[in-house]
N, C-alpha and C positions, 0 to 999 in steps of 0.2 A: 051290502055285505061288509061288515065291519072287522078287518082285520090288523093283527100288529104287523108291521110294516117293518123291515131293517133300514136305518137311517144312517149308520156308521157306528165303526168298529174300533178297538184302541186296544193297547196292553202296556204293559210294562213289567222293569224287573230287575230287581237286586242291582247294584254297581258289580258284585263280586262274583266272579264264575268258577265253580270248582270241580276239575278237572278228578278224575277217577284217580287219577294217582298219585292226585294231592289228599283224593283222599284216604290212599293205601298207606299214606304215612302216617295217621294218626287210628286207623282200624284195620283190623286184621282180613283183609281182603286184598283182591288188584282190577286191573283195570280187566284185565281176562276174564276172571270168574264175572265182576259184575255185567260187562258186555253179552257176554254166552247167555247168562240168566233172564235179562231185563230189556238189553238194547240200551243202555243207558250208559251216555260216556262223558257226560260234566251234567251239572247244576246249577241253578243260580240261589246264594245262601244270602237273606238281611242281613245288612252291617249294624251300629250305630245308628241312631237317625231313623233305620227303614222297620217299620213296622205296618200290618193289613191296611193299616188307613191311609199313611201315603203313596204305596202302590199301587191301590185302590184308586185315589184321587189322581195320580198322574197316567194311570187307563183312563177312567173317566172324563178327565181333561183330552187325553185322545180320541177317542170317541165322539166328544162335544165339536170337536174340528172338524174331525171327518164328515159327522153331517153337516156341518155350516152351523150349528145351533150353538146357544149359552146356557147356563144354566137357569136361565132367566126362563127357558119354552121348556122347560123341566117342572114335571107336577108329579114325579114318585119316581124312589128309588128306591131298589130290591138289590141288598146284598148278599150273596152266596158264603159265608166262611166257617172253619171250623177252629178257627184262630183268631178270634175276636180279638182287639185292642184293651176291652176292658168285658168286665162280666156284665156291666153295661157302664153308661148307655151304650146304645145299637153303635156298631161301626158302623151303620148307615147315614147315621147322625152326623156322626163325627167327619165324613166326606161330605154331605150337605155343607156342612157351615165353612170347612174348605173351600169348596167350588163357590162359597159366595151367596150359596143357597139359603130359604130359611120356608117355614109357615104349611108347605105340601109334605105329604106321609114320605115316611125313610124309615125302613123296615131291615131290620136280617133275619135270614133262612137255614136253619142248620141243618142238613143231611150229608154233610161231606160232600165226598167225590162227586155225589149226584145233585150237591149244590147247585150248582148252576143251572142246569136243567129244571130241579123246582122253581124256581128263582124266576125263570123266564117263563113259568106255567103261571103263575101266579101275577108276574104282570101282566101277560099273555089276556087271562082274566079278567082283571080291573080297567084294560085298555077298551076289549071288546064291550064291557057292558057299562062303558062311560063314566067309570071311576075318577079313570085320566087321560090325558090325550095323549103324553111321550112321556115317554118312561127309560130312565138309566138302571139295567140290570148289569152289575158285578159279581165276577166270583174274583177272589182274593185270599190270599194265604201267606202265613209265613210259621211252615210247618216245621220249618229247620226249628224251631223254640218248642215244641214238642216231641222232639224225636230225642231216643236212647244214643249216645252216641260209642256206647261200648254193643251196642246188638247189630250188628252188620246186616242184620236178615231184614233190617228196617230201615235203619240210616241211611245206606246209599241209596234205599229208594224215592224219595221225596225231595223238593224243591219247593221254593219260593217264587212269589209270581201273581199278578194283576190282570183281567180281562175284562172288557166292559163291551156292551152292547147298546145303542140308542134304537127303542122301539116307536113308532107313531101308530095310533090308530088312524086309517086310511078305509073309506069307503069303496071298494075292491071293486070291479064290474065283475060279475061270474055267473055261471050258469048254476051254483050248485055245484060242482064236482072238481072242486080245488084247484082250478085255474088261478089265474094270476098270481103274484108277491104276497108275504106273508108267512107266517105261521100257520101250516094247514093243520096239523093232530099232534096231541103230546099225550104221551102215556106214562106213568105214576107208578110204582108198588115199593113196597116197605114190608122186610117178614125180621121183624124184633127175632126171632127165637134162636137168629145165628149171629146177635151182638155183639156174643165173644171169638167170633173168629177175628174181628177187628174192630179194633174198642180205641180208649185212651182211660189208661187207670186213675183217673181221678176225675175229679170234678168241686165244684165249691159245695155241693148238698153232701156231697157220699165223703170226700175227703179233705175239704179245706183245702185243696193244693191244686195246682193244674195238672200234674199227670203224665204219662207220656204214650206213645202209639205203640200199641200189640198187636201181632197180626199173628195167624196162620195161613201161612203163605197157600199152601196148595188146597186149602178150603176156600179159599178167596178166590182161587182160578179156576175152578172147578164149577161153582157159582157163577162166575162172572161170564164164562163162556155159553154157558147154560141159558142166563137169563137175559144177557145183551144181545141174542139171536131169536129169543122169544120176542122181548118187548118191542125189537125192530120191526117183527114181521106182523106185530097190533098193530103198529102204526101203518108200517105198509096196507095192511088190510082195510084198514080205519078210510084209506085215501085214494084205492082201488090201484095203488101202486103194487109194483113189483121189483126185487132187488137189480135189476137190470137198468132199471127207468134213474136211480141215482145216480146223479153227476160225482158226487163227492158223499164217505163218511168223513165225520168229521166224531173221533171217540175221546173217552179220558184217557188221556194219555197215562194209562200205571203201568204198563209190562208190552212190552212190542214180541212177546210170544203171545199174550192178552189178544189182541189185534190183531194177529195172523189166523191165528184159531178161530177167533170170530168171522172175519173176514170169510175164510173156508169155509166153514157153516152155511154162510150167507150165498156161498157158490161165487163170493166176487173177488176182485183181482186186487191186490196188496196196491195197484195204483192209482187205485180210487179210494186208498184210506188217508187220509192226511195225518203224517207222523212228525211229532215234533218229540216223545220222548227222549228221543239223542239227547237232545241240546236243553232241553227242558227239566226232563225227568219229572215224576210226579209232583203237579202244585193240587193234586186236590181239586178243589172247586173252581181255581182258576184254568184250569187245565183245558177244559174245552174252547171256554171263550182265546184262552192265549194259542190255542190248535189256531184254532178259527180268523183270528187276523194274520196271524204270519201266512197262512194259506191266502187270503185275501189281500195281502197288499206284495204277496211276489207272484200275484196274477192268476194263480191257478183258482180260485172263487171268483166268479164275474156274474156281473144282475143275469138274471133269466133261469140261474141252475137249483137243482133240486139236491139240498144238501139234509141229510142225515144227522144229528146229533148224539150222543148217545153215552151215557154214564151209569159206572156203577161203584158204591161204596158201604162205609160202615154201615152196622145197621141190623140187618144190609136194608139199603135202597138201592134202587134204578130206575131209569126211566130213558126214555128217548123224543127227539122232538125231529120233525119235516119239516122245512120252511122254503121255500122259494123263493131265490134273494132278488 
């Protein structure tokens, strides 16, 4: 039984952290209002210098240590972003020939928030049916360059931010019924016909320009509460799980009311969701994978548990994955 396998984890992010009431000095907010709404009480913003691809590549390079490997035992990579470095080539690319890389497939994945999640279905994928044997999947962002910074209803939510995952295809012993390490079920959907509750008003076909992030907030939460407790409970079902049997979710981090509500849906306990919104704030695509190591390298993720993934964004998409680390 051929599964993707966790090998090690990596993130990174901004040099620059911006405190809520740093950013109440340049937008008509405070650190109150944004707290009460979000949960959100700094971010990390690009400087100079940092754009998707070096974030990108310094997770990646974490990642590469953690499991002891180079990029040398790398034969694909799947990047997550909704902030690409250029309209091409792929920022996949452009982290390959960073790490030193060259000659194996380096793809990116657009669906936003639920970036990463696709990202890791799709190596998920190529792994199991011998496309490749390990694989680097990144989500990446630096969303601070498409945000309005006169609309407060958008700005203070989003961050900057690198997460990288190392998968191996690993012949699993199992009976059948989702034992052992791995990726056990990832579940998929995309309904176009709510694009406009959060979009980005440009694009190089429609506008010549890049654009920037529009949202309606309480169509977004309303959605996301909705359909991050459906598509958990595919996969739970998919796996013969039950919400009880999870060690750890592990969600995008956009709204820590997002999370609570979910949570409650799910009947589970706020101490089994891993929150990093505080300190993070929304990165979008990177947001899981950067959930995902900070929980794993201050201990609360360790091999043998049954963790939860789970994303939702423009689009809308969403999706969720199981894996057993």
């Amino acid at each position: 039984m051929i599964r993707s396998v966790l090998k090690g984890t990596g993130s990174a992010l901004p040099v620059k952290c911006v405190s809520n009431a740093e950013l109440a000095e340049r937008v008509d907010t405070s650190d109150e209002w944004i707290v009460e709404r979000t949960g959100i009480r700094q971010r990390y913003i690009a400087g100079e210098g940092e754009t998707t691809s070096t974030l990108a590549t310094a997770a990646a390079r974490a990642a590469l240590a953690d499991a002891g490997l180079t990029i040398g035992d790398i034969d694909l990579i799947v990047l997550a972003t909704a902030t690409p470095d250029k309209t091409f080539p792929a920022t996949a690319t452009i982290v390959q020939a960073a790490l030193g890389g060259s000659g194996f497939a380096a793809f990116d994945v657009a669906a936003v928030c639920s970036g990463f999640l696709y990202a890791l279905a799709t190596a998920d994928s190529m792994l199991r049916t011998g496309m490749a044997r390990r694989a680097l999947v990144i989500g990446a962002e630096t969303f601070s360059r498409i945000l309005d910074w006169e609309d407060r209803t958008t700005c203070v939510l989003f961050g900057d931010g690198a997460g990288a995952f190392v998968l191996a295809a690993e012949d699993v012993a199992g009976d059948g019924h989702f034992t052992g390490p791995g990726i056990l079920s990832t579940r998929l959907h995309a309904d176009g016909t709510y694009a406009e509750h959060l979009h980005v008003d440009g694009g190089p076909s429609s506008t010549g320009t890049v654009g920037q992030v529009r949202m309606q907030g309480r169509e977004v939460f309303r959605h996301a509460v909705t359909n991050l407790a459906s598509v958990l409970g595919e996969v739970l079902e998919a796996t013969g799980h039950v919400p009880a049997d999870l060690d750890w979710i592990v969600p995008h981090q956009a709204n820590l009311r997002i999370l609570d509500a979910t949570a409650r849906k799910l009947g589970l306990p706020m101490d089994k969701v891993v929150v990093t919104v505080d300190r993070h704030a929304n990165t979008s695509a990177a947001s899981v994978p950067l959930a995902f190591d900070a929980a794993r390298r201050d201990g609360r993720i360790c091999a043998g548990q049954l963790v939860m993934l789970e994303a939702m964004g423009g689009g809308f998409t969403w999706g969720a994955s199981l894996l057993r680390t």
